[in-house]
N, C-alpha and C positions, 0 to 999 in steps of 0.2 A: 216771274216770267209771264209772260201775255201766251193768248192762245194759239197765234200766229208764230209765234217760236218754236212752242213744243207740239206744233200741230209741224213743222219743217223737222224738228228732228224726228218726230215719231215715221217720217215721210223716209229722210237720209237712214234709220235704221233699216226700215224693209226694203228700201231698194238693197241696201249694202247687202241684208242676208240672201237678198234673190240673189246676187252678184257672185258671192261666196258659193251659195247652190249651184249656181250654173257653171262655175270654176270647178269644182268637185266631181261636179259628172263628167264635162267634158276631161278631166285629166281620168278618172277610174274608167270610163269607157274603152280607153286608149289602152288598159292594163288586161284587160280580159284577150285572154288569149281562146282561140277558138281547138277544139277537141274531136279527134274521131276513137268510137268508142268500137274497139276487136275483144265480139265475144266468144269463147270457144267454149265449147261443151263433149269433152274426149268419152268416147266409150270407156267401159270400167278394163275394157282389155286394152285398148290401144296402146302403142309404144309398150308391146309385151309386159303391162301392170306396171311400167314402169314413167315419172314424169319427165314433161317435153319442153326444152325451153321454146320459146315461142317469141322470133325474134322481128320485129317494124325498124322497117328503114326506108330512104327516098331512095328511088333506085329509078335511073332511065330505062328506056327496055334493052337499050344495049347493056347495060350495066347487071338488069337481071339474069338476060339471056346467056350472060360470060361467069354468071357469078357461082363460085364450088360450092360444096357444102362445107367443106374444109375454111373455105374464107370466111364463109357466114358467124361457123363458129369458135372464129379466132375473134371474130368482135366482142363476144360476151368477154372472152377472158381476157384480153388484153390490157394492159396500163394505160394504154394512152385511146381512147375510145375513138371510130369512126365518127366523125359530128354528122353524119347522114343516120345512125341509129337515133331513131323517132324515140324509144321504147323496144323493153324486152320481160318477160315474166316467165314464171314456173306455172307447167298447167299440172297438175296431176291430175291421171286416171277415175273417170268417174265422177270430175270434181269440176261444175264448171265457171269458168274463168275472165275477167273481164279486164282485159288494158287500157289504158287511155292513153292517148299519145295525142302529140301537139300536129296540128292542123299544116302539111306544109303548104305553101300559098300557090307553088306553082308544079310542083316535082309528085311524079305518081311514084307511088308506093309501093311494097312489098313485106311479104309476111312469109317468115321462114318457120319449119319446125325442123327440131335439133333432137332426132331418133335416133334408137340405139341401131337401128336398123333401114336408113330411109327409101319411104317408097318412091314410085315416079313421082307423088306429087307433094312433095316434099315443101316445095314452095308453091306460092301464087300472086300474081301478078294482080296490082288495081290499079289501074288507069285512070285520069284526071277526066270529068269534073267529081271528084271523092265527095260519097255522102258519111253522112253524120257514125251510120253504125253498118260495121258487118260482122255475119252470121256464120260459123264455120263448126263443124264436124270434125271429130279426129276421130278417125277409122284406121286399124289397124297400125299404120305405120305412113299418114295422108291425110295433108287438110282436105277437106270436102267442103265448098262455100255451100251456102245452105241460101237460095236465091230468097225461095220464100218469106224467109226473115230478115232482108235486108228495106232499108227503111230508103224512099225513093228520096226524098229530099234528101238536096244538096247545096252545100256553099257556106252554110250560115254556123254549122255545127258547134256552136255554143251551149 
């Protein structure tokens, strides 16, 4: 073989593997789903020593403003699941806790606790445009967002 041959194919391999590289990203790009990160941190008394489920879902404000406690939590037990529940976890007392739920792209959210006893503030509302992470308190028998520790960026929550 002359130089001129294996100087074209040593040419057609790296373009081929930049070709393949750039095939790869472009489709694994496409796979990354984006994440908002609910951290709660319950006093060692809250929900009387006892653990809270702790339930993310897309929820309108109409939908929040209508929504029971009783509704909330027929979603953890039910067979056939709300496809609006984002994510749900067990916080225990004391112990604190971090969920990760998927990114909805246009629907603001909602984060329930599931007390043995619920206070007024039982739930809370977050509103669109959703940053990356937020920061909550469980006091007695009540989420308490905790502003300070909530991270101002938003949109990109990867």
């Amino acid at each position: 073989m002359n130089r001129k041959k294996i100087r074209n194919i040593a040419v057609r391999a790296k373009v081929g593997v930049l070709l393949l590289a750039l095939l790869l990203l472009v489709v694994t790009s496409g796979c990354t789903k984006k994440s908002i990160f609910i951290h709660m941190k319950p006093r060692a008394d809250a929900n009387n020593g006892r653990p809270v489920y702790v339930v993310v879902r897309e929820a309108s404000k109409k939908d929040f403003l209508t929504q029971y406690y009783d509704d909330v939590a027929a979603l953890i037990h039910a067979d056939n699941r709300d496809e609006e529940v984002l994510g749900w976890g067990i916080v225990l007392p004391g112990e604190m806790k971090e969920l990760k739920v998927p990114w909805p792209e246009e629907s603001d959210i909602a984060i329930y606790g599931l007390f043995t006893d619920p206070g007024s503030h039982w739930k809370v509302r977050v509103p669109q445009p959703l940053k990356k992470g937020y920061w909550f308190a469980i006091e007695g028998n009540n989420l308490v967002e905790r502003i300070d520790k909530s991270e101002e960026e938003t949109g990109d929550g990867a």
